[in-house]
C-alpha positions, 0 to 999 in steps of 0.5 A: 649881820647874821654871822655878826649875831651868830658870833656874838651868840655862841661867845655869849654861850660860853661865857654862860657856860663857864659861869655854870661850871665856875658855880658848880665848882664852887658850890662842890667846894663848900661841901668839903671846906677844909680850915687852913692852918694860920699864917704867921706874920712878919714874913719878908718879900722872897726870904719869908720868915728866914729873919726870924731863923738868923742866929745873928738878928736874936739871942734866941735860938730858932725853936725858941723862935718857933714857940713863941709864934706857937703861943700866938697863932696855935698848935698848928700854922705854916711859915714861909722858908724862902719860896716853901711853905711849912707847916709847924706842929707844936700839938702831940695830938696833932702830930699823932693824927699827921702820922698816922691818919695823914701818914702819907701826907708827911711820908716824903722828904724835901728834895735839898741840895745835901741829897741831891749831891752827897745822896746820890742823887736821891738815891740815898735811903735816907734822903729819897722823897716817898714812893716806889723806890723808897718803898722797894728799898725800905722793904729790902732793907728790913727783909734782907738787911735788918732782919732777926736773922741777919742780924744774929748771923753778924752777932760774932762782929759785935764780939769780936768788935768788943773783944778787941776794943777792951783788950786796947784799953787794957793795953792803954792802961797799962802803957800810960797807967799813972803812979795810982794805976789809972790812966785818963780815956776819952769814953765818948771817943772810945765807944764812938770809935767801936761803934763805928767799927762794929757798923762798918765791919757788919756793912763792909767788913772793915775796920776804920776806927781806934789802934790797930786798924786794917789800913791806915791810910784808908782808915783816914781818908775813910774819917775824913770824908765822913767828918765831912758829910756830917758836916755838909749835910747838917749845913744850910744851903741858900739854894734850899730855901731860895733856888734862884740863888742855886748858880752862886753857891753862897758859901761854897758849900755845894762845892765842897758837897761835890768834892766830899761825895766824889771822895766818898764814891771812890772809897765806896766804889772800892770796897764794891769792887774788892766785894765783887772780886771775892765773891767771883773768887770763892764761887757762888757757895760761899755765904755773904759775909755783910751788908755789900755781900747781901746786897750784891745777891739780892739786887739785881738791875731793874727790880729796885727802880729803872732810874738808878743802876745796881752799883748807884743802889748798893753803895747809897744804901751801904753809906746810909746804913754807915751813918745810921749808926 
């Protein structure tokens, strides 16, 4: 009876234990409550409010959506994306307070499966969640990439880059100039094909785009792994909103985004070695000519991040400073 009464005693203790450190905590939590943001309604078991996005259920277009429920619940409340929760901000007030009172909260990327494959496993600049890789290589970036100087040193791409292309359409006009002397051009197409060629010679010292261009055959696999990357990426995985569904690829798309990025790697991984090549050529006086230059002198193994090796490093940072443009 006494090791009974003894037992029952010391489980009684803890229970008055924990209600103690329940109420406590309790109590704490009412000196520091926080107004949750409004949650919208009409949310579905499992896909959330994914209905209301679907182009094919309304005439209206998704933000028109997303105003609507603005108008009825606030400047601020959260919806469901499948399994993830989002905040929508509709306040230019609010949102200046989110990036810079509550900078860090907002900092960070969602981990979707278009960085996972065509980001190098989040390697990418672009696509990497917030912390210290991404502030390492934001830091090399604006130091050694996008600096003042380097971008003065680079200035002679730019000329040359605009130089060329109008010395083409001079040649373009007076090839198919028209009884009046003038001649239809495409101006979207023409600036776009100079930038890119201005972008790509400053990161690589290639030159992909327009009439005359370094390699053909590289030029188009070149277009067209990037005309599939910018597709892919801006592309809606179920897998994104509902990973259980990740083993059925929906749509083929993580396949395709496996396929392009190999195809990316490989073009990618060729200009490293033509880059290391000329550099082991011309010595260590030689001064960097792009971006790959640059970063094959700074970034060494470890220093970046351990998760990631130098090659994984300097082509996701040289593919993202591409499609920066």
């Amino acid at each position: 009876m006494e090791i009974g009464s003894f037992i029952y005693g010391i489980i009684a203790l803890s229970f008055l234990f924990y209600y103690c450190m329940l109420s406590s905590n309790s109590a704490k939590s009412k000196t520091h409550t926080y107004k949750a943001p409004p949650v919208a309604g009409g949310a579905r078991p499992f896909i959330g409010h994914l209905h209301l996005m679907r182009r094919g259920s309304s005439s209206e277009l998704p933000h028109t959506i997303l105003a609507a429920l603005a108008d009825k619940y606030g400047p601020a409340f959260t919806i469901r994306i499948g399994v993830h929760k989002a905040l929508v901000v509709s306040s230019s007030e609010l949102v200046k307070e989110l990036f810079t009172t509550c900078d860090v909260a907002v900092a960070s990327r969602p981990k979707l499966r278009a960085a996972k494959h065509l980001g190098y496993n989040y390697a990418m600049f672009g696509f990497s969640p917030y912390g210290a890789y991404w502030r390492q290589l934001r830091k090399l970036i604006s130091v050694e990439l996008l600096s003042s100087r380097r971008v003065e040193l680079l200035s002679h791409v730019r000329v040359s880059e605009i130089d060329r292309s109008v010395n083409e359409l001079y040649q373009l006009w007076e090839a198919k100039k028209n009884s009046s002397g003038s001649v239809m051009v495409e101006m979207k197409e023409w600036f776009g094909n100079l930038n890119l060629n201005v972008v790509l010679r400053m990161v690589a010292g290639k030159r992909f785009f327009g009439a005359n261009v370094d390699d053909a055959e590289e030029a188009r696999r070149c277009r067209e792994v990037m005309r599939g990357f910018f597709q892919l990426a801006g592309l809606f995985v179920v897998a994104d909103a509902l990973p259980y569904l990740g083993w059925l690829d929906i749509g083929g798309y993580e396949k395709r985004m496996k396929e392009t990025a190999k195809a990316l790697d490989k073009i990618v991984g060729e200009w490293l070695v033509e880059h290391r090549e000329k550099a082991y050529n011309s010595g260590e006086t030689k001064r960097p000519e792009d971006f790959m230059d640059v970063m094959l002198s700074v970034v060494q193994s470890g220093e970046v991040h351990e998760q990631y090796d130098v090659d994984t490093i300097i082509k996701a940072t040289c593919v993202i400073m591409c499609l920066m443009r």
